[in-house]
C-alpha positions in Angstrom: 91.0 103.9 84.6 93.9 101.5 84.9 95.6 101.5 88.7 98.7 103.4 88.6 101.8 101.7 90.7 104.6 102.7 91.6 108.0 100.4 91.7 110.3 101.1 94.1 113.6 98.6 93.5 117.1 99.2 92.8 118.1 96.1 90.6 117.3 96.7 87.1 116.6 93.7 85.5 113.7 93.1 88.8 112.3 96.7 88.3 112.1 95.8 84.4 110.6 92.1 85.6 107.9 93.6 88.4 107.1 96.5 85.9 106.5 94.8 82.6 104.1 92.1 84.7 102.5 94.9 86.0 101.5 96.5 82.4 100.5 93.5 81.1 98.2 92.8 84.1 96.8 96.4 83.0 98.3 98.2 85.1 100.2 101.3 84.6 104.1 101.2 86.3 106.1 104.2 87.1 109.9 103.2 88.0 111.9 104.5 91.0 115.8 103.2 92.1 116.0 104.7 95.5 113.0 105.8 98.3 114.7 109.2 97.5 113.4 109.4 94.1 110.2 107.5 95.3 109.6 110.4 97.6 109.6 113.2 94.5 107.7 111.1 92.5 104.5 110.4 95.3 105.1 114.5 96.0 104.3 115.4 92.4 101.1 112.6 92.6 99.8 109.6 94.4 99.7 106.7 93.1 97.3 104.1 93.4 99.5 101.7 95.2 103.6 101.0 95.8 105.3 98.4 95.7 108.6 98.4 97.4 111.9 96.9 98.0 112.9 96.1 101.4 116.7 96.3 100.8 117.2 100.0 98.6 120.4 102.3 98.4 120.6 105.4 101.2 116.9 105.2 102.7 115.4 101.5 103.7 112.2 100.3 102.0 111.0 100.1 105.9 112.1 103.8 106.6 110.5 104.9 103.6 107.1 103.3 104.2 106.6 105.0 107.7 107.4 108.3 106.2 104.1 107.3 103.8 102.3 106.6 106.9 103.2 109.4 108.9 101.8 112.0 106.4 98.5 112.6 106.3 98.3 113.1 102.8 100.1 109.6 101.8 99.5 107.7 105.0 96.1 105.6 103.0 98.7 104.4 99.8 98.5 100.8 99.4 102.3 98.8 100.1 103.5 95.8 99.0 107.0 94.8 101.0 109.5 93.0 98.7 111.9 91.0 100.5 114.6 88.4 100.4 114.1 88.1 104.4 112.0 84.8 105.1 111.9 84.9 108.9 108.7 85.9 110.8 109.9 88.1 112.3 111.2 90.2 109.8 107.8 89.8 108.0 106.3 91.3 111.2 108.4 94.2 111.1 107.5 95.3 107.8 104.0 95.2 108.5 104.5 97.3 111.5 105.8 99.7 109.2 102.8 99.6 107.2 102.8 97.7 104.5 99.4 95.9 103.6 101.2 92.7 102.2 104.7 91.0 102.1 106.0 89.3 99.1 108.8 86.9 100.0 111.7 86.6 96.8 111.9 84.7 94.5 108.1 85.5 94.0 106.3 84.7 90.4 104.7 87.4 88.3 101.6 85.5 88.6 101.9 85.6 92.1 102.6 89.1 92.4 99.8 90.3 90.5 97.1 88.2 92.7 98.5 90.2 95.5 98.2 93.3 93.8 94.9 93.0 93.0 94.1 91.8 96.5 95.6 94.8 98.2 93.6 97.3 95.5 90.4 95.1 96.0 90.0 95.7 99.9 92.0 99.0 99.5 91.0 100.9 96.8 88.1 99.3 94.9 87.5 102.0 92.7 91.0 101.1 90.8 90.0 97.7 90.0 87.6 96.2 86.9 85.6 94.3 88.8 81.5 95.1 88.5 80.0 96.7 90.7 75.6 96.9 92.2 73.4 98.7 94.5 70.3 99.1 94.8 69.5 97.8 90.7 72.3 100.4 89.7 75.2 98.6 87.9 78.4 100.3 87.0 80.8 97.8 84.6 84.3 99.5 85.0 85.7 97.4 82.0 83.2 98.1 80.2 82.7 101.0 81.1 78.6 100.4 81.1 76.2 101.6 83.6 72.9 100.7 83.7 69.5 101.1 86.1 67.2 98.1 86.4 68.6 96.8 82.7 68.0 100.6 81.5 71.9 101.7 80.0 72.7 105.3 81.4 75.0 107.7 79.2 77.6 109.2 81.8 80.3 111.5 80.7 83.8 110.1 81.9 84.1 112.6 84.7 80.8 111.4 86.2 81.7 107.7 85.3 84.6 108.4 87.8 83.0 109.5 90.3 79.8 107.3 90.4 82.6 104.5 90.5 83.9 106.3 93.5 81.1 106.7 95.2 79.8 103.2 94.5 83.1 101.5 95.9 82.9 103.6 99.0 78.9 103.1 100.0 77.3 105.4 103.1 80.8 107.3 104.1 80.8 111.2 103.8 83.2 112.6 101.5 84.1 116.3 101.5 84.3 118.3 97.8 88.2 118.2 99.0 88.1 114.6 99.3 86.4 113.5 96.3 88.7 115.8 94.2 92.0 114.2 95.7 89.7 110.9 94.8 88.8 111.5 91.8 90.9 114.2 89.9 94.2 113.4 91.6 95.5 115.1 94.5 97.9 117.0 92.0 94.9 118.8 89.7 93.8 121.6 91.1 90.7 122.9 90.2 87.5 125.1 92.7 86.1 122.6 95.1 82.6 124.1 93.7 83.3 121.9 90.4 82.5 118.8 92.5 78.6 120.8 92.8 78.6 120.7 89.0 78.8 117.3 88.5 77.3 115.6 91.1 74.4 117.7 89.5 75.3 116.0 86.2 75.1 112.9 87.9 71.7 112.9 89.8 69.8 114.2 86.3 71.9 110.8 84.1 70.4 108.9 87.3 67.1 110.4 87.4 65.9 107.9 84.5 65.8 105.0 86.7 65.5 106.9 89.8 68.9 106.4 91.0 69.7 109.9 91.7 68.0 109.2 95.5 70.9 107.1 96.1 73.0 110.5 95.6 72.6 112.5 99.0 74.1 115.9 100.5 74.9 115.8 103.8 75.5 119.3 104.9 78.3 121.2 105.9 79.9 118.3 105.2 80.2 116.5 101.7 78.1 113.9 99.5 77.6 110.1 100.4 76.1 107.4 97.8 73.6 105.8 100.5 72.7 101.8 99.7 69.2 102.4 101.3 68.6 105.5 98.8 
């Protein structure tokens, strides 16, 4: 599923610029003019990653990206700083206020885009194409292929998802809560129980190749996809 990122930048034709490099990179770009409308937008749903004008109308670009990181629920969003400041220490105060990289204008598409994927890669891995193995078990995101020890495994999408998830985030507990936000979106709301279902799904797809070992319950708390199995 392609990244979804949000542009937060009050000149047009730079929106247009960041957003249509952005798209044809893969990506999907939602558009914001003001942290004010940024703000409604990452309310209704997160997105995978923001990137974000320093200099913005009413509330800063700094402002706004402490506000991310003061909320629990928004405080793990990736942030790229835009900026025409060049000084170091004006660098160091946007990453004090959060931001995981700091793009200095004029940047280049191409340039922008290598950052982008950087920031998703160490991030949020399980937004990005690249392959990914444990344990004999390899899940191709672009092509959206999974296979045991050479053996090709059928996975519905929902499962694909979260096998992706799980594969990006090795040996860390994640609560039914967690790996909805994760994997459904934070704004779908559907019984925490539905995460039993198809983690279910997903140990009998994996059972083949015996991959479903690598599936564990940890109780009273979540599941965890363990590299040792």
């Amino acid at each position: 599923m392609a990244a979804t990122i949000l542009v937060v930048e009050d000149e047009p034709a730079i929106q247009e610029l960041i957003s249509y490099s952005l798209e044809q990179a893969g990506y999907r770009a939602l558009r914001a003019a003001s942290a004010e409308e940024a703000l409604e937008m990452v309310r209704a749903a997160l997105p995978d990653l923001v990137v974000l004008d320093w200099m913005l109308p009413g509330m800063s670009g700094v402002e706004f990206a402490r506000r991310l990181r003061a909320e629990k629920r928004t405080r793990e969003v990736p942030l790229i700083m835009l900026t025409a400041r060049a000084e170091e220490q004006d660098k160091l105060r946007g990453l004090d206020s959060g931001a995981d990289d700091y793009i200095t204008k004029p940047f280049s598409p191409r340039e922008l885009n290598a950052r982008v994927k950087a920031v998703l890669r160490r991030r949020a891995p399980d937004t990005t194409d690249e392959a990914v193995e444990i344990a004999g078990l390899m899940l191709d995101p672009a092509g959206h292929r999974v296979t045991g020890g050479g053996t090709r495994i059928e996975l519905g999408p929902t499962e694909f998802r979260l096998l992706h998830f799980l594969m990006t985030h090795p040996d860390r507990v994640y609560t039914r809560a967690q790996l909805l936000d994760h994997v459904w979106g934070d704004h779908v709301f559907v019984e925490e129980r539905t995460i039993d279902v198809h983690i279910r799904r997903l140990r009998k797809a994996l059972e083949q190749t015996g991959h479903h070992r690598l599936i564990q319950t940890v109780r009273s708390a979540g599941y965890r996809l363990s590299v040792q199995g």
